[in-house]
N, C-alpha and C positions, 0 to 999 in steps of 0.2 A: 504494500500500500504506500503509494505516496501520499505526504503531509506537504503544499506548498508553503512557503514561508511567508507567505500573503495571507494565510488561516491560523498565523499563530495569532497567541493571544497575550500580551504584552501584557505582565503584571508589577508593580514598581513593592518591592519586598522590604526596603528602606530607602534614606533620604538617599541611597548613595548606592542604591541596588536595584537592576531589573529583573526578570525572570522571562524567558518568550518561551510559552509550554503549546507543545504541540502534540493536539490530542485525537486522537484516531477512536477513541471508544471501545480500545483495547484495555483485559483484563488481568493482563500478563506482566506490562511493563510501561510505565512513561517516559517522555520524553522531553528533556526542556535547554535550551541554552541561558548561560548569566550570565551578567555583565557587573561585577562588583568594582567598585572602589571607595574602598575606605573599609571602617567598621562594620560588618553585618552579624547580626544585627543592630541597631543604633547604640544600645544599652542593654545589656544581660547577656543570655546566652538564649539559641534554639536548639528546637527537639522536634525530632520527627517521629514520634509516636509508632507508629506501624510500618514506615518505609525502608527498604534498604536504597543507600545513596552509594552510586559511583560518580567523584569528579574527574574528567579529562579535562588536563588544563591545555587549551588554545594557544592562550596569548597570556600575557603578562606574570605578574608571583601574586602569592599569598603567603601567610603563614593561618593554620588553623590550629586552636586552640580547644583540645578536651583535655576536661578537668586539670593536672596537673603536668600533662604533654601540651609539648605545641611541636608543628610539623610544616616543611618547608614546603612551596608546592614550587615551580613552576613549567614551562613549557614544555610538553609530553609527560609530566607527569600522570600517573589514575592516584586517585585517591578514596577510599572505602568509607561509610560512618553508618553503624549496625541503627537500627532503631531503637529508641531511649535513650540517646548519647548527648548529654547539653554539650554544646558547642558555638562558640561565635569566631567568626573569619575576620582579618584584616588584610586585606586586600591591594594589590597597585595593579590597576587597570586592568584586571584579572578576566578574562573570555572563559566561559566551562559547556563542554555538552554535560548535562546530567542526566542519565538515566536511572529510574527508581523502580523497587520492586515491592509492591506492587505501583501501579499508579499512583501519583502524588494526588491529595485534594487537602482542601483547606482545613477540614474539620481534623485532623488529623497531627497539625503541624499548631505547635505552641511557641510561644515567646514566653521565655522566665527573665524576668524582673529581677 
């Protein structure tokens, strides 16, 4: 199945984050690219509750930070985060495909404070 890049759906995840998830209505696996820079999230850490996340990093670095690791990313790196992992990224002009298992939706994914 093709997904054009013209039916994604362009979501802004902080002041300094987008997300473009493209969704086929498949129950196997999602799809989305980011675009970070700076802190994400703004303040605390996320949690994806039920997804398993891979980052492919594109373009730029990151460092991600769980709990008391933090982890270098950049250009061709993957990067794995099981579900229930608080975590917040700092980012420099960071490009990601992300793929998740199962699909991502909102009700799912928390911000802690």
């Amino acid at each position: 199945m093709l997904i054009k890049k013209e039916s994604r759906i362009k979501k802004q995840i902080s002041s300094q984050g987008f997300v473009y998830e493209y969704n086929d209505g498949n129950n196997k696996i999602g799809m989305a690219v980011s675009e970070l820079n700076g802190r994400v999230p703004d303040v605390g850490k996320m949690k994806n509750n039920l997804c398993y996340e891979a980052y492919y990093v594109i373009s730029g670095k990151a460092k991600v930070f769980i709990e008391n690791d933090s982890f270098e990313l950049s250009e061709g790196d993957v990067f794995h985060i099981e579900p229930d992992v608080e975590f917040y990224v700092e980012a420099d002009n960071l490009k990601l495909v992300v793929p998740t298992n199962p699909p991502f939706y909102p009700e799912q994914w928390e911000n802690i404070q």
